[in-house]
C-alpha positions in Angstrom: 60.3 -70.7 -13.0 56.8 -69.1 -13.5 56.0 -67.6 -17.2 55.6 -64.7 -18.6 51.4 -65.7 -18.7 51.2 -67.4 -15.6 50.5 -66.7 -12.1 52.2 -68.1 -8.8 48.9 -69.2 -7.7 48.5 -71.1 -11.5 51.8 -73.2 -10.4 51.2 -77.0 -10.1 51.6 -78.0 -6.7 54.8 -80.4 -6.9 54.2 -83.9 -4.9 56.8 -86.7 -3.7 58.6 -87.8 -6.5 57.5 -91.2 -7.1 57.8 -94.4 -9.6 55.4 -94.4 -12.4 53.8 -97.4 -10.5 53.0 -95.9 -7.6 49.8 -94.4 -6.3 49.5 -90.4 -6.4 49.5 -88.8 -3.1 45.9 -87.9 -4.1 44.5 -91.3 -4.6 46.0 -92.7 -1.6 44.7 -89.7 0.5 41.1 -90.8 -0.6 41.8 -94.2 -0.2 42.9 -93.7 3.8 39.5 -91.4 3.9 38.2 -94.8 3.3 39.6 -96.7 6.2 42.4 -98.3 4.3 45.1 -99.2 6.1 47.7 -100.0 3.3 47.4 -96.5 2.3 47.6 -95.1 5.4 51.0 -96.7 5.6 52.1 -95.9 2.4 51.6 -92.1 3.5 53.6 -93.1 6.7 56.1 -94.4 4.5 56.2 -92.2 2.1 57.1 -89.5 4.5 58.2 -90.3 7.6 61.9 -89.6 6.9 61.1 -86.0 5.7 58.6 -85.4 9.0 61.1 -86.6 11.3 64.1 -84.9 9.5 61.7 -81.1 9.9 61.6 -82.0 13.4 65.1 -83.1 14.2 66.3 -80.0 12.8 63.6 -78.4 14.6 64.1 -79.6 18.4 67.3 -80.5 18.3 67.1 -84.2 19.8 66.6 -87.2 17.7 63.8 -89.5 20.4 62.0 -86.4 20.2 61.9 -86.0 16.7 60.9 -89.5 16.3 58.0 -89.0 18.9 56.9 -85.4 16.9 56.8 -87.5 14.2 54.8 -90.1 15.1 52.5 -87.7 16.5 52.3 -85.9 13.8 51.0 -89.0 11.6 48.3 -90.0 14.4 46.8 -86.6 14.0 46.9 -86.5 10.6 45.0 -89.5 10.1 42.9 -88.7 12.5 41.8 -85.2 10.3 42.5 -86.7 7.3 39.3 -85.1 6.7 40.7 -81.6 6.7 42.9 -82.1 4.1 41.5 -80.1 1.5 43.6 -80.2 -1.3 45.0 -84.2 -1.4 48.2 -83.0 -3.6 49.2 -80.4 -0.6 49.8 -83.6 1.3 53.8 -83.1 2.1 52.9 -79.4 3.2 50.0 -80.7 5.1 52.4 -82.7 7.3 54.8 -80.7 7.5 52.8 -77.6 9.1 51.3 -80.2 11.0 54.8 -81.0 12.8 55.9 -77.6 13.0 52.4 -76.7 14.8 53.6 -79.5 17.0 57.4 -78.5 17.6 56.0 -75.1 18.3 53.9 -76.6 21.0 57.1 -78.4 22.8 58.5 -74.9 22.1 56.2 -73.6 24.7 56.6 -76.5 27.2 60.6 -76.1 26.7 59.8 -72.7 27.9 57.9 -73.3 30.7 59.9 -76.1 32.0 62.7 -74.0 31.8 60.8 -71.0 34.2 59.5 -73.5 36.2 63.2 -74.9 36.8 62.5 -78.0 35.6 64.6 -78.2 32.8 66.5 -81.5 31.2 69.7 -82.8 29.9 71.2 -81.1 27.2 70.0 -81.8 23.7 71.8 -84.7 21.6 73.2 -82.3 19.3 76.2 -84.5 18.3 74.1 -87.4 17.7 72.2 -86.0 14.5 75.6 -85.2 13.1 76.8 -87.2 9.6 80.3 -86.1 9.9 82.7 -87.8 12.5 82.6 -85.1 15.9 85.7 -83.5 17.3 85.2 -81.4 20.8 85.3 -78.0 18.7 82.5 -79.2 16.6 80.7 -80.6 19.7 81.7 -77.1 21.7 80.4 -74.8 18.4 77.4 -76.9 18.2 76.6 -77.1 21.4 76.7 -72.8 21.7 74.2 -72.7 18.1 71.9 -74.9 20.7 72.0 -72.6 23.4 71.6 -69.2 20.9 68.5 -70.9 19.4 67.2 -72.1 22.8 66.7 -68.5 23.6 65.4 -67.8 20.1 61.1 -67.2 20.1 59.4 -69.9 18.1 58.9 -68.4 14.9 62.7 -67.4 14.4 63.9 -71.1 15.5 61.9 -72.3 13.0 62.8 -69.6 10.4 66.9 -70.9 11.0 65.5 -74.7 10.7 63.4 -74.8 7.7 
């Protein structure tokens, strides 16, 4: 909760919890700058669950979550540069993968005018409770509401 004396903009920005031991998100961002690979890694590690967890909510289907996700740590290494605030890390990824999902998004879309559309998503797989056909029905129809949803307002339900 922000003070009486303080500002939103004065609030500390709030990285990965982590062990006492471990590097700060800052000092392993400037050690990837640097071309080392165990950091890199321990980013990837770090937060790969919560990347592909954004975008498994986001699109619905768990190989393409895992794909966004990988994708999304290849071009943020690859801008690491960018990055201007190294604590923002977490949010820096995370916009990153939404940028991406939006992108599918569009290709969904055009797939989809072009008639070229796929299976349907794997909706029941990303489920942790056991699935009975009225679950599998009731999820299925969210699916199909947020399929016709624009970009922004899928991603408003997700996140």
């Amino acid at each position: 909760m922000i003070g009486p004396s303080q500002s939103s903009s004065e609030m500390p920005i709030v990285s990965h919890l982590r062990a006492p031991n471990e590097p700060s998100d800052e000092e392993l961002v400037m050690r990837a700058r640097e071309g080392d690979c165990w950091a890199k890694e321990a980013i990837y590690r770090r937060y790969v669950s919560h990347i592909t967890g954004v975008a498994a909510r986001l699109l619905g289907n768990a190989s393409e979550a895992e794909d966004l996700s990988q994708d999304t740590f290849v071009s943020a290494f690859q801008e690491l540069g960018r990055l201007q605030d190294p604590r923002a890390l977490r949010s820096w990824l995370t916009r990153i993968a939404v940028n991406r999902a939006h992108k599918m998004f569009r290709r969904r879309k055009l797939r989809r005018r072009l008639g070229l559309v796929q299976a349907e998503t794997e909706l029941p797989a990303l489920l942790d409770c056991p699935v009975t056909e009225e679950l599998c029905s009731a999820m299925m129809d969210i699916g199909r509401i947020l399929d016709g949803a624009s970009a922004a307002q899928r991603t408003c339900w997700w996140l």
